[in-house]
C-alpha positions in Angstrom: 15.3 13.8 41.0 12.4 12.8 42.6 12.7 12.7 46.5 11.7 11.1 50.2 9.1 8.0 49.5 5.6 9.0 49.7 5.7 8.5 45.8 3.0 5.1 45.7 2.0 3.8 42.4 -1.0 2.2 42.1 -1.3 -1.9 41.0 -2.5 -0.7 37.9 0.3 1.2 36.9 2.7 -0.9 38.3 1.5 -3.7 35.6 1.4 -1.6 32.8 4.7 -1.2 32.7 5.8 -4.6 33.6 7.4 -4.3 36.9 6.2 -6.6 40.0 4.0 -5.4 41.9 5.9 -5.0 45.4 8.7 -3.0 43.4 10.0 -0.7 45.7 10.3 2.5 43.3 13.9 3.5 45.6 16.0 4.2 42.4 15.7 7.4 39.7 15.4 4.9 37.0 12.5 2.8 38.4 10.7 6.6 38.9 11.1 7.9 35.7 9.8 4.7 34.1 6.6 4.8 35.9 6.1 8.6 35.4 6.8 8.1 31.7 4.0 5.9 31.6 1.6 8.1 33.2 -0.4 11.0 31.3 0.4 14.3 31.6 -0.8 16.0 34.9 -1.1 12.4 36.9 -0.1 12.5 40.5 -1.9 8.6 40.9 -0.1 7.6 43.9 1.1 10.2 45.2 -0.4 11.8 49.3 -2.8 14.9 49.1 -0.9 17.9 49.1 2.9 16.1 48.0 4.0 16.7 44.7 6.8 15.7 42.4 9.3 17.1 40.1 8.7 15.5 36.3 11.7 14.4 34.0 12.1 17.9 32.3 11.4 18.5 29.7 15.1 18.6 27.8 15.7 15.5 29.3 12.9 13.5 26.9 13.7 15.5 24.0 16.8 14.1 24.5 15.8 10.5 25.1 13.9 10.6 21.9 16.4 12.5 19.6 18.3 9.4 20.5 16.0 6.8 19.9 15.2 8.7 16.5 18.9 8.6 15.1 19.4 4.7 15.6 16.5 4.0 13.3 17.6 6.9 11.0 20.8 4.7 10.4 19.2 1.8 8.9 17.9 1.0 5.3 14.1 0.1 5.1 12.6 -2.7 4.4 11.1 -3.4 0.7 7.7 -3.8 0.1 5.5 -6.2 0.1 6.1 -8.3 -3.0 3.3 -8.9 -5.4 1.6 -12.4 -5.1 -1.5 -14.3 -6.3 -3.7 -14.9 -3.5 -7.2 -16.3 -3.2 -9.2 -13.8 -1.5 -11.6 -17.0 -0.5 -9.1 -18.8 1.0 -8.3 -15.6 4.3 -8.1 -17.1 7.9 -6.5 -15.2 11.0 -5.3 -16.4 14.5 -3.6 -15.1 17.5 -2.9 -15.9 20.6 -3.8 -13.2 24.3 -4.0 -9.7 22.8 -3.2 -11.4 19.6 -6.4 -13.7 19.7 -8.7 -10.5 20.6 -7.3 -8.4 17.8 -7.9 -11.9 15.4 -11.4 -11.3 16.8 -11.9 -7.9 15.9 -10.7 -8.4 12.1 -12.7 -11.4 11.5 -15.9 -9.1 12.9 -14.6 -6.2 10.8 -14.2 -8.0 7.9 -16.2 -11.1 7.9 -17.0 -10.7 4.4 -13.5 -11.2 3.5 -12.2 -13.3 6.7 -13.3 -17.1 6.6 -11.5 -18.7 9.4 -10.3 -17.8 13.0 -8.6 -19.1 15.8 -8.5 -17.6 19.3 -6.1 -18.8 21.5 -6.3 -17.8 25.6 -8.3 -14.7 24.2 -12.2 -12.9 25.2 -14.9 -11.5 23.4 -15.2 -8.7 20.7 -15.7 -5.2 22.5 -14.7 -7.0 26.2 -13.2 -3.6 26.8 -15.3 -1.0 25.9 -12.3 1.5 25.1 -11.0 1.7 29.1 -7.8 0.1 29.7 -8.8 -0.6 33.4 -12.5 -2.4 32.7 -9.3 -4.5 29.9 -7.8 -5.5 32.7 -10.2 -6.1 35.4 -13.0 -7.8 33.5 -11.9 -9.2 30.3 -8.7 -11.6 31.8 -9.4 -12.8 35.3 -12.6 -11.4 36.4 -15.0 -13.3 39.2 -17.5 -13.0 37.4 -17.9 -14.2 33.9 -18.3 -10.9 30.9 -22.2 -10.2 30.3 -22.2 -11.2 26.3 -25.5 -9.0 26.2 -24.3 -5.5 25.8 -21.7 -6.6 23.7 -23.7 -8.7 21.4 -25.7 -5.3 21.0 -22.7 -3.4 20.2 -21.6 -5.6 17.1 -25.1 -5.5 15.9 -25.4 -1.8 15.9 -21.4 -1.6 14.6 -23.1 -4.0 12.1 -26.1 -1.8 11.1 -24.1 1.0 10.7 -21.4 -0.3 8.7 -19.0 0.1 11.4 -17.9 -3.8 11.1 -19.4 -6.0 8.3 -22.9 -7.7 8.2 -22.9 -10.3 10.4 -23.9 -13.0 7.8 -20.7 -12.9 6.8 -19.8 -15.0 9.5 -22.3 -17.6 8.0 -20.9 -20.6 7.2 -16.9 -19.6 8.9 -14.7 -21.7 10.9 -13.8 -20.5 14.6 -11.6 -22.5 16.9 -11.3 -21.3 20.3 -8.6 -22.7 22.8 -8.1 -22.1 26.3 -5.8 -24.1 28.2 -6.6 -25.2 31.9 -3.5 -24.0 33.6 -3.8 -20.8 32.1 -3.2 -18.1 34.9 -3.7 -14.8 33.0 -7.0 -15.4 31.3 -9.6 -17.1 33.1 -11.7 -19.8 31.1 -14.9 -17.6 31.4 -13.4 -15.1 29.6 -12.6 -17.4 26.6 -15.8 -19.2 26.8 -17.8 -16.0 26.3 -16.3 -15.5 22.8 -17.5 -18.9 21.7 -20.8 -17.6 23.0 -20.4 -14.3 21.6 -20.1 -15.7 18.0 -23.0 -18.2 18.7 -25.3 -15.8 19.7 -24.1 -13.6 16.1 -24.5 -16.0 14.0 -26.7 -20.0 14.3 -24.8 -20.8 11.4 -21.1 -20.2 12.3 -19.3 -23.4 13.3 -17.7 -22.5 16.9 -15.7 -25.4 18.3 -14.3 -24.6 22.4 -11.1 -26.4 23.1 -10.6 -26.0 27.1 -9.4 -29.3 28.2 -5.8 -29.3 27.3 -3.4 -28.8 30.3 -1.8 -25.7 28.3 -0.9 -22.7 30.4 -0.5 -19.4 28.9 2.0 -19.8 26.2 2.2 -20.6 22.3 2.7 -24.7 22.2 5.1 -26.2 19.8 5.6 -29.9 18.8 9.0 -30.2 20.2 9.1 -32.9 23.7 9.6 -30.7 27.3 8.0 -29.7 29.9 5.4 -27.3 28.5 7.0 -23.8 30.5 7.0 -20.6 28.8 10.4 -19.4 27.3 11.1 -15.4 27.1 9.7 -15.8 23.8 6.1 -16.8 25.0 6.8 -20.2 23.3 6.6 -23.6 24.7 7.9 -27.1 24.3 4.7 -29.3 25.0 4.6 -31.6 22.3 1.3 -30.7 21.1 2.0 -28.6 17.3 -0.6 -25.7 17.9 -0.1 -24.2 15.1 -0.2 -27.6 13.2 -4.0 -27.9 15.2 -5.0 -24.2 14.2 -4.3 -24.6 10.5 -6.1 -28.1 10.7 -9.2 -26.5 12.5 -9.3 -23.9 9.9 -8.5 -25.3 7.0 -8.2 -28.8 6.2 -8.4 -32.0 9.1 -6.3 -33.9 6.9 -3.9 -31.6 6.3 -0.1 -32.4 6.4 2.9 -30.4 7.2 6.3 -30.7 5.3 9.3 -32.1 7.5 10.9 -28.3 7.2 9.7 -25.3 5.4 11.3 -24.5 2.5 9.7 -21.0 1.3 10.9 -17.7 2.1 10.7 -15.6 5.0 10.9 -11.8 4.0 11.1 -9.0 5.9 8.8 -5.7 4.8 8.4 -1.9 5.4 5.3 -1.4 7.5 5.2 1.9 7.4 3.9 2.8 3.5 0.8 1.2 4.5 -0.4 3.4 7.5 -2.9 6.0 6.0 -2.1 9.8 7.1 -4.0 10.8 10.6 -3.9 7.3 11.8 -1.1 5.7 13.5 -1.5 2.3 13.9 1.8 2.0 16.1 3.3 -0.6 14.6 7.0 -1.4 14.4 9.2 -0.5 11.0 9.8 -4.3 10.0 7.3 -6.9 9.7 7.6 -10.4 8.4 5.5 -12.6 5.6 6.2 -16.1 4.6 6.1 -17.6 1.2 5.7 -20.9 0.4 8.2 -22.3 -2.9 4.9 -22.9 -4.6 3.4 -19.2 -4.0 5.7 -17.4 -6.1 3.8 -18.5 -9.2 0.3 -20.0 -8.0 -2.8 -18.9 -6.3 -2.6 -19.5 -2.5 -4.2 -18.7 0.3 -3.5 -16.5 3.0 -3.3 -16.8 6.9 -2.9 -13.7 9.4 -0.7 -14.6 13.0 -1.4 -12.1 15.1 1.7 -12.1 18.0 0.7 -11.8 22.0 2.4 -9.1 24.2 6.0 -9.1 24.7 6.0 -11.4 21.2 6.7 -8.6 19.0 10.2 -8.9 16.7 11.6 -5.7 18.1 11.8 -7.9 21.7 12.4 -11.6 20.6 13.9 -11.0 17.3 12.3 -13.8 14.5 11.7 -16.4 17.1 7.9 -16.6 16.7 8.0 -16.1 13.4 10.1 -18.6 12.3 9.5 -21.2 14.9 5.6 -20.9 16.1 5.3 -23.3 13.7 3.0 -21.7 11.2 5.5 -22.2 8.1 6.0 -26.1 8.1 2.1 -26.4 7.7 1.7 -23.0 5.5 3.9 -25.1 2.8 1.5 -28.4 2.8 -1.3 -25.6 2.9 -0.1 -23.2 0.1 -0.8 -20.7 2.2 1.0 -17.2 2.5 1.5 -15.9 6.3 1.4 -12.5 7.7 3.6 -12.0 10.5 2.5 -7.9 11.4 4.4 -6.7 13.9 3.0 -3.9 16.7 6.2 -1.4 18.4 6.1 -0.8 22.7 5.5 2.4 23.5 4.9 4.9 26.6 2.6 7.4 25.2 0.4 6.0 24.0 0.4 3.7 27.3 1.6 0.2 25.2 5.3 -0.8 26.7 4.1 -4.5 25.9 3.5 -4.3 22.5 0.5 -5.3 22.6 -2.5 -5.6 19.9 -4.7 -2.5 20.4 -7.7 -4.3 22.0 -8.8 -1.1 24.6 -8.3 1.8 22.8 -4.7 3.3 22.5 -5.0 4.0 18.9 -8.4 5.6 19.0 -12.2 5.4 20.0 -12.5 3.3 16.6 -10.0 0.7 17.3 -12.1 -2.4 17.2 -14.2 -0.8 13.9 -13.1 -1.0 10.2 -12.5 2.7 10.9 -10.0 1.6 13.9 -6.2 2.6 12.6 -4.9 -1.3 13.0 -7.5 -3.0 11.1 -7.2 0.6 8.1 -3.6 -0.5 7.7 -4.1 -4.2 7.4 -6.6 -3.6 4.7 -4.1 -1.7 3.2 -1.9 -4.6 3.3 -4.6 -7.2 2.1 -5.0 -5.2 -0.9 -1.5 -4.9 -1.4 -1.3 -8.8 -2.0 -4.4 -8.6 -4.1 -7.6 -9.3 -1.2 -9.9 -7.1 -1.5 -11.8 -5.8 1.7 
């Protein structure tokens, strides 16, 4: 047990692992939670010379023995199934850590990736691989990021073959939304992606959406008062996912009144390479228009926002984001991956890796997020 109350977590910590920051940490449970989240050998918090007993060591063997039997009692998911997509028809969205993951895969693999949509997202390499500079310059910062440096980084990634020539993003489609009551990411931040890609590429078409009153959710069609559910989801009655595949794809395009394909459920797993975890949940989801089973269609990537993952709000933004009503009147295929919450490494969110948790490379093609999803393109026949 850990004793007396000196023990003082820092703000920092405090929001990693989602508790409010004037959380009295009175209570074992609240204690081990936050020193599960710390590395090894942290005493953050803590006044010079005090120390404090850790969980021992039996304790989380036991914790995760447990956790490792429940999902040793269920069957796995199938694969992918095989399908004829047009490799000139890839787009990719997302929404908070969501939209800066989208980011990184359309840099990555811009020779491939044709369209994008960031929503209430910042700029490729915001981060620079440190959690802390995540969250204190690259959501609500005073100042604006400095596009500079980072317009140098992609360059050199570029050179190098780290991320793909930048003419690839010649010719490509990015819509970028930031709503004006949004309270987690300020509008600078979003903004400086729109300049980010300008200053890549003359020829990309950049359009900045930042005068909707959208906070920071996911907007769906249906009337209401526009507040976030525990699903990240909103009832605003403006159909963003109608306006991303419009953006992207076709102004005129038309949804159907329901969606009528299929929504499967895969094995993630199979398409992780060996030495680099992408810590991603077991199951994740793809939708299949009726007509994509036996024609050529194209194929959209949703990236899901922190605390969005399946394993927290089961198939809720999968199924009604409203991606699939417009994916039928598209013909387009949608990938739903899915990212797991861990403690080590420091993700209880479950968010995309946009700092650094799966490795220095994460924002590269050699990161291990964007080596499984080219496993998966090439699964359903995109080469990358």
């Amino acid at each position: 047990r850990y004793r007396g109350s000196a023990f003082r977590p820092s703000v920092l910590q405090l929001r990693l692992i989602g508790l409010p920051i004037n959380t009295p940490l009175d209570n074992a449970l609240s204690r081990v939670r936050l020193r599960l989240a710390l590395p090894a050998g942290a005493d953050a918090g803590t006044t010079p010379g005090q120390s404090h007993r850790r969980p021992r060591p039996l304790a989380r063997l036991l914790v995760v023995a447990a956790l490792l039997s429940l999902g040793a009692c269920s069957e796995p998911d199938p694969p992918l199934p095989q399908l004829q997509l047009d490799g000139a028809r890839v787009s990719v969205s997302g929404i908070s850590s969501g939209a800066y993951m989208a980011h990184q895969v359309h840099l990555a693999f811009s020779s491939t990736i044709h369209a994008a949509a960031l929503v209430a997202g910042g700029p490729y390499g915001c981060a620079r691989g440190d959690l802390q500079l995540a969250l204190s310059s690259c959501m609500r910062p005073e100042q604006a990021p400095d596009i500079a440096p980072l317009v140098a980084t992609a360059r050199t990634r570029a050179a190098e073959g780290r991320v793909d020539a930048l003419d690839g993003l010649d010719g490509d489609r990015v819509w970028i939304l930031h709503g004006r009551r949004d309270e987690v990411v300020a509008a600078s931040v979003t903004a400086a992606s729109a300049d980010l890609y300008r200053a890549l590429s003359p020829r990309v078409r950049v359009t900045l959406d930042d005068t909707r009153e959208l906070g920071h959710v996911f907007a769906t069609a249906d009337a209401g008062d526009c507040s976030a559910d525990d699903a990240h989801l909103a009832a605003c009655g403006f159909d963003l996912a109608g306006e991303i595949f419009r953006q992207l794809l076709d102004p005129a395009l038309q949804p159907v009144a329901t969606a009528q394909g299929e929504l499967l459920a895969f094995d993630q797993r199979p398409y992780a390479e060996d030495g680099h975890d992408p810590l991603l949940a077991e199951r994740g989801y793809l939708y299949v228009p009726p007509q994509c089973r036996d024609q050529s269609c194209g194929l959209h990537v949703a990236f899901h926002g922190c605390e969005m993952q399946a394993d927290r709000i089961g198939t809720r933004f999968v199924a009604e984001a409203g991606y699939n009503r417009w994916a039928d009147g598209a013909g387009v295929v949608v990938l739903y991956p899915q990212v797991r919450s861990s403690l080590m490494p420091l993700n209880p969110k479950a968010c995309w890796d946009w700092w650094g948790y799966t490795g220095r490379d994460y924002d590269t093609r050699d990161g291990a997020q964007l080596r499984w999803l080219k496993r998966v393109l090439a699964q359903l026949g995109v080469a990358v």
